[in-house]
N, CA, C and O atoms as a DFTB+ gen file, in Angstrom:
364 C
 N C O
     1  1      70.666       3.436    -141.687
     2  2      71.951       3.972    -141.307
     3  2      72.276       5.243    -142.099
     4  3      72.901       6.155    -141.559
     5  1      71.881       5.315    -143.312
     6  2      71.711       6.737    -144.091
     7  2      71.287       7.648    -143.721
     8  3      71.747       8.719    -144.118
     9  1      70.491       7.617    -143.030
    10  2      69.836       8.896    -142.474
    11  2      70.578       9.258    -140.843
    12  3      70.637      10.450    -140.542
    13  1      71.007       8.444    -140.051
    14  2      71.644       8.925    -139.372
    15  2      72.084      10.032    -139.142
    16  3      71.525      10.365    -138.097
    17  1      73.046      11.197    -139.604
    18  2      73.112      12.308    -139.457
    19  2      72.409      13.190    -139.389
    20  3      72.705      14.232    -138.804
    21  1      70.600      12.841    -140.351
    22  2      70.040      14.357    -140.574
    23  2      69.752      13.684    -138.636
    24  3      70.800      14.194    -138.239
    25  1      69.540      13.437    -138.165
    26  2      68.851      14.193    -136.778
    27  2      69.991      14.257    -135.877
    28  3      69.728      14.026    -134.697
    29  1      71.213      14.522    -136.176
    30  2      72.384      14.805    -135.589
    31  2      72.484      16.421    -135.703
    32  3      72.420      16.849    -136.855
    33  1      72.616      17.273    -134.779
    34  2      72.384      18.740    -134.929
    35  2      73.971      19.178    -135.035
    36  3      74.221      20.351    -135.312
    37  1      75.424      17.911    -134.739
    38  2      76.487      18.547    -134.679
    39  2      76.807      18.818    -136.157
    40  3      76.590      17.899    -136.947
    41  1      77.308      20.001    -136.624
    42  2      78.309      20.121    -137.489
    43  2      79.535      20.674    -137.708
    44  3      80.023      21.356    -136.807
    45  1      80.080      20.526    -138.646
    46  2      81.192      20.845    -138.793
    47  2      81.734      21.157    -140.214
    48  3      81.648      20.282    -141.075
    49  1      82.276      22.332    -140.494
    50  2      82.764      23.268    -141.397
    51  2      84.461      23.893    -140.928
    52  3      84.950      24.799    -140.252
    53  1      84.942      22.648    -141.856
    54  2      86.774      23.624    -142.001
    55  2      86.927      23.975    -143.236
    56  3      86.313      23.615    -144.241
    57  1      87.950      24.838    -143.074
    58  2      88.654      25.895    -144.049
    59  2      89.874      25.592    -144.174
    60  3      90.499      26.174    -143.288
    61  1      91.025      24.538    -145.285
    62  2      91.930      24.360    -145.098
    63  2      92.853      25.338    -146.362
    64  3      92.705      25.085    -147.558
    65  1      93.881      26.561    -145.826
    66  2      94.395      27.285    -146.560
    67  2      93.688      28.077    -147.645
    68  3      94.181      28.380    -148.732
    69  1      92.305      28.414    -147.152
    70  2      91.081      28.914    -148.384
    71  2      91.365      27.964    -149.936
    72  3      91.439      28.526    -151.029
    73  1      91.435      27.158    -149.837
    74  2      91.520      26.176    -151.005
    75  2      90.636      24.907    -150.587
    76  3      90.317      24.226    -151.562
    77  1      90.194      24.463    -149.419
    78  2      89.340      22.777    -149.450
    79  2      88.722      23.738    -148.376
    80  3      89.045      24.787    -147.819
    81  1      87.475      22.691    -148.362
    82  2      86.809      23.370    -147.533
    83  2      85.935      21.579    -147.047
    84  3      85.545      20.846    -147.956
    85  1      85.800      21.232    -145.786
    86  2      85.145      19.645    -145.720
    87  2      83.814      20.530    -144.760
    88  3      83.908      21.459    -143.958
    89  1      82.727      19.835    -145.219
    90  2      81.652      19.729    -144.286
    91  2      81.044      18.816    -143.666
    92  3      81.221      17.739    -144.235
    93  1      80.448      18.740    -142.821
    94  2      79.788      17.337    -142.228
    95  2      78.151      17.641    -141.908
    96  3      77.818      18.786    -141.601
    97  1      77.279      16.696    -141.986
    98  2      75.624      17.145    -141.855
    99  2      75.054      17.139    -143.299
   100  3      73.859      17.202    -143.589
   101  1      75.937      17.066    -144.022
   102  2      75.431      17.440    -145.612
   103  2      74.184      16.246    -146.305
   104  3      74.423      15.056    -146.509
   105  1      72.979      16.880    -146.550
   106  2      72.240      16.062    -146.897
   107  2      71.879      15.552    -148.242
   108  3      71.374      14.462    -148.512
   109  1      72.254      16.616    -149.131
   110  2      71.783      16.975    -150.420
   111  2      73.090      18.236    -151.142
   112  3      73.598      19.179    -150.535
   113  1      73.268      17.930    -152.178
   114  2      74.106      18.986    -152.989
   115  2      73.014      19.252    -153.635
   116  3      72.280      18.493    -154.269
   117  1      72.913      20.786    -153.374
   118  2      71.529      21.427    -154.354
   119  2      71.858      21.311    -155.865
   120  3      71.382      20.491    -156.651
   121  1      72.836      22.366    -156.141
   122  2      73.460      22.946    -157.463
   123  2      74.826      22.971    -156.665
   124  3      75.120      22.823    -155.478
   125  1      75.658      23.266    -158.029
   126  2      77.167      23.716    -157.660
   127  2      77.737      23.877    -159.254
   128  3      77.215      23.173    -160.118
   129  1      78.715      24.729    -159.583
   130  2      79.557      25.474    -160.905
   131  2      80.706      25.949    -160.405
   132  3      81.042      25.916    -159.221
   133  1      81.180      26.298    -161.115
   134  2      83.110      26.180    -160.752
   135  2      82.850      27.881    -159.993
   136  3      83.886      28.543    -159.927
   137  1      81.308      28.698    -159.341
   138  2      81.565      29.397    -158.863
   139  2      81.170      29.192    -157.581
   140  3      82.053      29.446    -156.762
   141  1      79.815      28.700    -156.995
   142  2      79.101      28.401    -156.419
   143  2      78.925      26.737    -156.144
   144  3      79.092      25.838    -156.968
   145  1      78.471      26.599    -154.486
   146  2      78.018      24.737    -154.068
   147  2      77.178      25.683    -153.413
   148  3      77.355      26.789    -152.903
   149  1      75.851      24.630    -153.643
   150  2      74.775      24.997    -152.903
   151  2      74.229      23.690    -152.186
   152  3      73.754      22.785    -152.873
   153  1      74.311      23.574    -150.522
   154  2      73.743      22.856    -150.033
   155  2      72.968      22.914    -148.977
   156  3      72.799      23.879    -148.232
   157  1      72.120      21.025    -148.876
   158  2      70.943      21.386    -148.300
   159  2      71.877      20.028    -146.620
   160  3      72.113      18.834    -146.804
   161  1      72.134      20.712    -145.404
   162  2      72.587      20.213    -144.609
   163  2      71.537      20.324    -143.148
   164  3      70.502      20.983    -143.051
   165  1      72.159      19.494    -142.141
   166  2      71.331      19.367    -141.153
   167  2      71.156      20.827    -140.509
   168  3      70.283      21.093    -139.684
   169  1      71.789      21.434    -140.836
   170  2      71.540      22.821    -140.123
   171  2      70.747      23.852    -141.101
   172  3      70.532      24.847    -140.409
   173  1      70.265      24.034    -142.290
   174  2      69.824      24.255    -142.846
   175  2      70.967      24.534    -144.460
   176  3      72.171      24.280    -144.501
   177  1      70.359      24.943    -145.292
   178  2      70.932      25.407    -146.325
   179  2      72.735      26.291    -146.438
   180  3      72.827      27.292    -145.727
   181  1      74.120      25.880    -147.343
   182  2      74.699      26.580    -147.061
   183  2      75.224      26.786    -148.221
   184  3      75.399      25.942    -149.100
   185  1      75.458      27.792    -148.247
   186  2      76.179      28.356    -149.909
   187  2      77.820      28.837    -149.722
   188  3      78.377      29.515    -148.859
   189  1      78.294      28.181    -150.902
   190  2      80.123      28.290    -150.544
   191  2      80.286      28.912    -152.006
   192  3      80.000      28.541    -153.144
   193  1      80.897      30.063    -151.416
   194  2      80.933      30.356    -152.856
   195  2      82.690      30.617    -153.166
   196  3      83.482      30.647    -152.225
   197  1      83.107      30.783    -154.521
   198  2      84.653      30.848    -154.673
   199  2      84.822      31.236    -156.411
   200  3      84.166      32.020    -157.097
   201  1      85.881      30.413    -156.747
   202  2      86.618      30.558    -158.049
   203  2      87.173      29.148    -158.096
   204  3      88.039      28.809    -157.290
   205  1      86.651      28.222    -159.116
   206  2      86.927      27.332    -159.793
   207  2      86.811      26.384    -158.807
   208  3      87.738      25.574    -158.796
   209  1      85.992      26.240    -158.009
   210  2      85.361      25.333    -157.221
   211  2      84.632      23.839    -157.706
   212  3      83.668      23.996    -158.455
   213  1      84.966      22.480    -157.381
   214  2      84.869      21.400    -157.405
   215  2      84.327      20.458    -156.133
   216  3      84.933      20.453    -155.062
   217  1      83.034      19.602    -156.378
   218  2      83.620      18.692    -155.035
   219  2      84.218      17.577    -155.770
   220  3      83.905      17.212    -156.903
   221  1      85.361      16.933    -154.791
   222  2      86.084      16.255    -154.329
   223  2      85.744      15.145    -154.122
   224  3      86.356      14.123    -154.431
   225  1      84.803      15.230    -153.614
   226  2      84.219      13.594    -152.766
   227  2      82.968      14.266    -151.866
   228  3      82.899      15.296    -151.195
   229  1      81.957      13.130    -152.188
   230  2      80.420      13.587    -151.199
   231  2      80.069      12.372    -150.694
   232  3      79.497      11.736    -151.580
   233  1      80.167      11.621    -149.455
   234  2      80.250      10.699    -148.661
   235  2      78.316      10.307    -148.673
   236  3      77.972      10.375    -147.493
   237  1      77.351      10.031    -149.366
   238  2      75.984      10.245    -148.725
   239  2      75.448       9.276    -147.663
   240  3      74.354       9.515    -147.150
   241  1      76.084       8.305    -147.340
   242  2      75.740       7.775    -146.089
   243  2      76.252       8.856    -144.925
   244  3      75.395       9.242    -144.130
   245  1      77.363       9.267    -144.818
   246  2      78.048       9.874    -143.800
   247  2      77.425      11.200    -143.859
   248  3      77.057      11.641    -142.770
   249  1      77.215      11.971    -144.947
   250  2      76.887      13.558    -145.041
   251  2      78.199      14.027    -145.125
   252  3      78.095      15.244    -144.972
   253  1      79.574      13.698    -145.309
   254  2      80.782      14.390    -145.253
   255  2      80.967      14.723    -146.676
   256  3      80.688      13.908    -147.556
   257  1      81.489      16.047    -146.957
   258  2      81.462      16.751    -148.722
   259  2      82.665      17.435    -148.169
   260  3      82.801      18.092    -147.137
   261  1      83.781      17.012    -149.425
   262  2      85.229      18.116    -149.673
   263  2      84.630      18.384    -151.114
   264  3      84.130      17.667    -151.981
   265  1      84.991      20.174    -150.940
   266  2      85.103      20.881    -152.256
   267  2      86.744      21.565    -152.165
   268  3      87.409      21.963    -151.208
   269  1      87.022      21.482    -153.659
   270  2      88.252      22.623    -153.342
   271  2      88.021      23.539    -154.060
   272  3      86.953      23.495    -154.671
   273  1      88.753      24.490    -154.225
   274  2      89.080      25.675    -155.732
   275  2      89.445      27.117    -154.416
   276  3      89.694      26.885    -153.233
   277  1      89.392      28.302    -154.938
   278  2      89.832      29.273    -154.205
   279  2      88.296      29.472    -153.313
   280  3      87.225      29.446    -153.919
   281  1      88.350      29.612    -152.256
   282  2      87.237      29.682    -151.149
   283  2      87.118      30.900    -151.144
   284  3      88.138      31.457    -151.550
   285  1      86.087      31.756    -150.781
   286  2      85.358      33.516    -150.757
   287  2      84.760      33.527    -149.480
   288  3      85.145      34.225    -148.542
   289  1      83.503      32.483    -149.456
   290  2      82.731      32.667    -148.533
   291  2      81.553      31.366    -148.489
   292  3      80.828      31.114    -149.451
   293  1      81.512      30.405    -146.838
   294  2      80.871      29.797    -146.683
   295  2      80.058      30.198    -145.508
   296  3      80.560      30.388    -144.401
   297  1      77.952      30.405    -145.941
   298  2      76.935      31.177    -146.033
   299  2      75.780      30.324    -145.534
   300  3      75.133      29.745    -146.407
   301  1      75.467      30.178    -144.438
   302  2      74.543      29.539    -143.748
   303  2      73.166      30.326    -144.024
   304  3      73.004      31.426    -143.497
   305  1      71.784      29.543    -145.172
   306  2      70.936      30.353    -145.639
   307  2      69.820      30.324    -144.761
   308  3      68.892      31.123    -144.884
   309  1      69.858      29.412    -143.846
   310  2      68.364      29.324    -143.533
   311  2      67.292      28.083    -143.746
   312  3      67.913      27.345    -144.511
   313  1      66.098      27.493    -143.501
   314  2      65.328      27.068    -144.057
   315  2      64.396      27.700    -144.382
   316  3      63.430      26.993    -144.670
   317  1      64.241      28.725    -144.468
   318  2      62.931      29.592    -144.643
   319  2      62.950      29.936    -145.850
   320  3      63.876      30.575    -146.350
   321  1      61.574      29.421    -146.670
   322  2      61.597      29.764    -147.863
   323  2      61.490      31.397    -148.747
   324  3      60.647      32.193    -148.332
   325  1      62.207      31.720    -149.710
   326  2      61.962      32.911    -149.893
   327  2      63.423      33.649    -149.751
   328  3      64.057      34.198    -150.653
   329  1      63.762      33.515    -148.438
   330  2      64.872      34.435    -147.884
   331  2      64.935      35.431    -147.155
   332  3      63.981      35.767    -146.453
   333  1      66.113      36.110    -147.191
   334  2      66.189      37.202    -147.530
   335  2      66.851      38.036    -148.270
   336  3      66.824      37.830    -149.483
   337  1      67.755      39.402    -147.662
   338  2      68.123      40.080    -148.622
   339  2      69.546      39.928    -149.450
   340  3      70.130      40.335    -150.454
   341  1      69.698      38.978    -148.214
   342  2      71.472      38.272    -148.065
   343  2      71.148      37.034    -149.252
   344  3      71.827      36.751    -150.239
   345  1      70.064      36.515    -148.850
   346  2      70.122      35.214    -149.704
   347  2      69.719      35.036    -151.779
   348  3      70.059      34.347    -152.741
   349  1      68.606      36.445    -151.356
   350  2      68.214      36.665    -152.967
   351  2      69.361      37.599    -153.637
   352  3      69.103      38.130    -154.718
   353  1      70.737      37.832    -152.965
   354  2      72.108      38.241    -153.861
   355  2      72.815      37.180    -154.140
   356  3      73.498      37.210    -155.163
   357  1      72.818      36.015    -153.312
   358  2      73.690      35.047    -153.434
   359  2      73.288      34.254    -154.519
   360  3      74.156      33.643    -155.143
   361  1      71.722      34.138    -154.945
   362  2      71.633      32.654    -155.660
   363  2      72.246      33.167    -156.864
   364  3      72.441      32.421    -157.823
């Protein structure tokens, strides 16, 4: 029943008042610091980046993750290893 989601292709990413941010598909929390969450989700890799950023709660049966702190930018990387030019500024 854990795995359920990874072969679910729906996801979902809200933005509530650039302060919480909930995702769904989430498979793995890579890294994360009160600047940066780095995750590994059914759609591939996504990087949220902000100011004084926390998660909240990470559901791992479900894949559902709330982070809060001030939100900047949430960054869909890819699975492709390496990157690119977008992705080797972000890490």
């Amino acid at each position: 029943m854990a795995e359920k989601y990874e072969n679910n292709t729906l996801q979902n990413i809200i933005i509530e008042n650039r302060s919480k941010i909930h995702v769904s598909g989430v498979k793995e929390v890579l890294s994360f610091d009160e600047e940066t969450v780095l995750l590994s989700s059914a759609l591939g890799k996504i990087t949220i980046k902000g100011d004084n950023m926390r998660i909240s709660s990470f559901n791992t049966e479900t894949g559902d993750l709330t982070a809060e702190g001030k939100i900047h930018a949430a960054v869909y990387m890819g699975d492709k290893s390496g990157g690119g030019f977008i992705s080797r500024i972000l890490k």
